[in-house]
N, C-alpha and C positions, 0 to 999 in steps of 0.2 A: 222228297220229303223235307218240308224247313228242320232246319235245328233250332230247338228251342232255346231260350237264352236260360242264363246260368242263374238261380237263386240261391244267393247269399247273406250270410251269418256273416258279416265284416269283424264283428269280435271274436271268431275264429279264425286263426291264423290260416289251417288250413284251407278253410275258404279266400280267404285277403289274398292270398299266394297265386289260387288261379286267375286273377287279373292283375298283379302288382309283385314287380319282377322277384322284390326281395321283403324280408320280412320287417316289422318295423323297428327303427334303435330303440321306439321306446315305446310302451305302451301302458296301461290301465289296470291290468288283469289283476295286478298286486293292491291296488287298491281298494277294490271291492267296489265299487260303486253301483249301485243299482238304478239300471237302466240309462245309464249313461256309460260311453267307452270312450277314449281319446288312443290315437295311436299317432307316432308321429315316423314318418318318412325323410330318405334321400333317394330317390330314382334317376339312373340315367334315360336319356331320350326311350320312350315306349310307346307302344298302342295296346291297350287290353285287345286280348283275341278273341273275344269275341261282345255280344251285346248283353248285358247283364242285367237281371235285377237286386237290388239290394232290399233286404229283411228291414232294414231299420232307417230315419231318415240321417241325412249324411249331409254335414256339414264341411268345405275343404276349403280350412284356411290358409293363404301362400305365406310364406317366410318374407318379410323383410326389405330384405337384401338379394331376392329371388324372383326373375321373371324371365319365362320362357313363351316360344310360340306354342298355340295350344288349338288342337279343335276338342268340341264336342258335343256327346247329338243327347239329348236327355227327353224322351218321350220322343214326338213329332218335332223336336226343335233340334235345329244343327244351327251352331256357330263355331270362327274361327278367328282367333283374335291372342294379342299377347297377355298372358295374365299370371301377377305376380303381384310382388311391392304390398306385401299384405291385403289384398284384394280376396273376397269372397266367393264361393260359389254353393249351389242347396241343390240337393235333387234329394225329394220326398223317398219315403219308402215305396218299393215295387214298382218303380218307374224303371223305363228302360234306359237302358245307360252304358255309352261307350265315348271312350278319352284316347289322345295320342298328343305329346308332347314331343320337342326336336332336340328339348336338351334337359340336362340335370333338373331334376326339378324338388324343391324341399317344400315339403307340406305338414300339414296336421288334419286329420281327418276326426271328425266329434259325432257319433252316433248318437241317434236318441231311439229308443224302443215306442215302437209306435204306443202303444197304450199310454206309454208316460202323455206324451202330447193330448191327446185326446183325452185324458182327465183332468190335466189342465186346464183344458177347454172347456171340461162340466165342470169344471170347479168356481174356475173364474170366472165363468161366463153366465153359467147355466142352459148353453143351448151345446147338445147333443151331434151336432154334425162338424165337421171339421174338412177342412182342402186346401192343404198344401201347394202350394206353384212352384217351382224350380227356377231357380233363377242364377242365371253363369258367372256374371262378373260384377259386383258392386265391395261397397267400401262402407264398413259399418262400426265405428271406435267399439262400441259395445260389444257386441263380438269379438273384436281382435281383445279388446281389455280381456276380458273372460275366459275367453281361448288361450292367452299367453298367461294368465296365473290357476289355470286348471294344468296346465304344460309342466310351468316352475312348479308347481307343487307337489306333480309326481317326480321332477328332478331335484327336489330336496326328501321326497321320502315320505311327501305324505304327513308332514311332523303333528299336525292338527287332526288327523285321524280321517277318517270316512267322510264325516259329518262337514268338515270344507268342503270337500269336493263336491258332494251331491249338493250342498249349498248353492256352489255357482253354476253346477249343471242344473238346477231347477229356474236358477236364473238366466241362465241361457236360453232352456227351452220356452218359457212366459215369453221373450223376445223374440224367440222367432214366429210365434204364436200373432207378435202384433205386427214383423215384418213379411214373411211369407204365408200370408195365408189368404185367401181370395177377400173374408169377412176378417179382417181385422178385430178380433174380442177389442171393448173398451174395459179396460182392469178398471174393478171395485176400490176405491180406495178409503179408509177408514183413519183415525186419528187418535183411537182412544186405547189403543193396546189393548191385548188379552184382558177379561175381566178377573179379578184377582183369584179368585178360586180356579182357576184356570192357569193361571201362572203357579199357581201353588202343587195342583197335578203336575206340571213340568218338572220343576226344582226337585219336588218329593223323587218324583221320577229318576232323574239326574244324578241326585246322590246317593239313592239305592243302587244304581247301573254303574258308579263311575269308577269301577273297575274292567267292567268290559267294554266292549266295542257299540257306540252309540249310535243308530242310525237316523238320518233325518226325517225320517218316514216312521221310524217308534215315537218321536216325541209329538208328534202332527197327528198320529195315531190318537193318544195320549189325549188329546183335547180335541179330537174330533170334527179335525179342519184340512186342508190341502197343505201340504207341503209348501209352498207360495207365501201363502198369508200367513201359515205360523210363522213363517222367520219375519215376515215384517210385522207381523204385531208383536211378535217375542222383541224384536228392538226398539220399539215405539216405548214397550213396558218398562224392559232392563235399560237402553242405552247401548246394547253389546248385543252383537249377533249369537246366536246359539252357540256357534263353535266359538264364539270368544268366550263366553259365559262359561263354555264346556272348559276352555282350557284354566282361566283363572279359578275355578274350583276343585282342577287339578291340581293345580301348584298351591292350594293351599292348605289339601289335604297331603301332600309330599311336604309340607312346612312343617305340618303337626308329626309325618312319621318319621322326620330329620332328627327330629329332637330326642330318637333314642340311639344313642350313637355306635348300636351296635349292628346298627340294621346294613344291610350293603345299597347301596346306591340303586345299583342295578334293581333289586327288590322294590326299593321303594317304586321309583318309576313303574315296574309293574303292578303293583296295590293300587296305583293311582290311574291305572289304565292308558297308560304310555308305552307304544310296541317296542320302544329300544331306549336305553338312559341318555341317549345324546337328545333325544326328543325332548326328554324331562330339562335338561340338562339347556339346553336351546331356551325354551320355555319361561323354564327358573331364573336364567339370567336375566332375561327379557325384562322380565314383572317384577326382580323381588333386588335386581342391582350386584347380588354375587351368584357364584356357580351353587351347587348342591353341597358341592366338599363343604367350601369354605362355610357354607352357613350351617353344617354337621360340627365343626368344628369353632363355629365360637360359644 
């Protein structure tokens, strides 16, 4: 009797374990992001045990400074070849998938939830069918850009909150959208930003919520458009991408609750919807030129 291959949840750990010797240094979970996961690796020389399928599609981008000998067979395709030096590789969801490597190898592996892509797909496209191709080894600035500040961002903490991340993970996915896919969508492009009642839904929005956790998917909600195009029509409008917009009307509502000086720091940054005062505190220097003390204090 065949044994059937493994189907896997890569944003569970215990799933990620049964082919991948160790668990990752870093991962997503803390971030929240919906339907996007980043987990990043160090593996010594391995072969998964067996032939897999993954739940979600899987993007594994190499380190740098890292390149090893590699095979691997994704559907009916085997190759074997060195692959590193920031170099790509894509194998769609529920495709079969097995890998063995001869030495250390550092990676980043970026899931995307199927549905995410596929409305996408209706969103920007308007056509309903979608196919993903797997592709081993190519070299993509846009990716590696995106990949390496979705990476730095959960290694600084996330200080921008949900709403970056799922930012670049929607810009990631629109990408792969126009590199791996059999029909290439051609994206809608537009010039004239949100119509103003329409940006006024958002703002309103924004500063009624901007004490809690914002998602990029409430505010897209919000004006009744994909996730994609609200943020580039939301910058065409403002100048400032959402999560910038998000932060500068943070720090300025932390400006107005500075000025009672008996409020604690720490407070303030959470009134303003800041998960830790070093976030505020980052932020505030950033845009206003002192820390929070010193402008509590003049």
């Amino acid at each position: 009797m065949l044994q059937q291959p493994l189907k896997l949840d890569m944003t569970k750990l215990e799933d990620s374990t049964k082919v991948l010797p160790h668990p990752p240094l870093l991962n997503s979970h803390s971030a929240g992001w919906n339907e996007v996961f980043l987990a990043y690796y160090h593996h010594p020389g391995y072969e998964t045990p067996i032939e897999h399928l993954m739940m979600q599609h899987v993007l594994d981008v190499t380190d740098r400074s890292n390149c090893v000998e590699h095979e691997r067979r994704v559907g009916d395709r085997y190759q074997s070849y060195w692959f590193g030096n920031g170099e790509i590789a894509f194998c769609p969801a529920n495709t079969l998938h097995w890998a063995v490597w001869q030495q250390e190898a550092r990676f980043t592996l970026i899931t995307f939830a199927p549905q995410l892509l596929a409305r996408l797909a209706t969103e920007c496209t308007g056509r309903d069918r979608l196919e993903l191709i797997p592709r081993f080894q190519f070299v993509d600035p846009v990716i590696q850009q995106l990949a390496s500040a979705l990476k730095a961002d959960l290694q600084t903490g996330c200080p921008a909150g949900r709403i970056y991340g799922e930012s670049l993970g929607v810009a990631l996915a629109v990408h792969l959208l126009i590199t791996c896919s059999t029909l290439p969508p051609k994206i809608s492009t537009y010039s004239d930003g949100l119509p103003q009642y329409k940006l006024q839904q958002v703002t309103d929005y924004i500063q009624a919520h901007l004490n809690l956790e914002i998602k990029l998917s409430d505010l897209a909600r919000t004006v009744g458009m994909s996730q994609y195009y609200f943020c580039r029509l939301f910058k065409q409008s403002t100048g400032m991408s959402p999560h910038q917009y998000l932060i500068r009307l943070r720090v300025e509502r932390a400006k107005q609750l500075l000025r009672q000086p008996d409020l604690a720091i720490a407070d303030v940054a959470f009134q303003c919807g800041f998960s830790h005062q070093s976030h505020l505190s980052c932020h505030f220097r950033r845009l206003v030129g002192v820390s929070p003390k010193t402008f509590q204090q003049q």
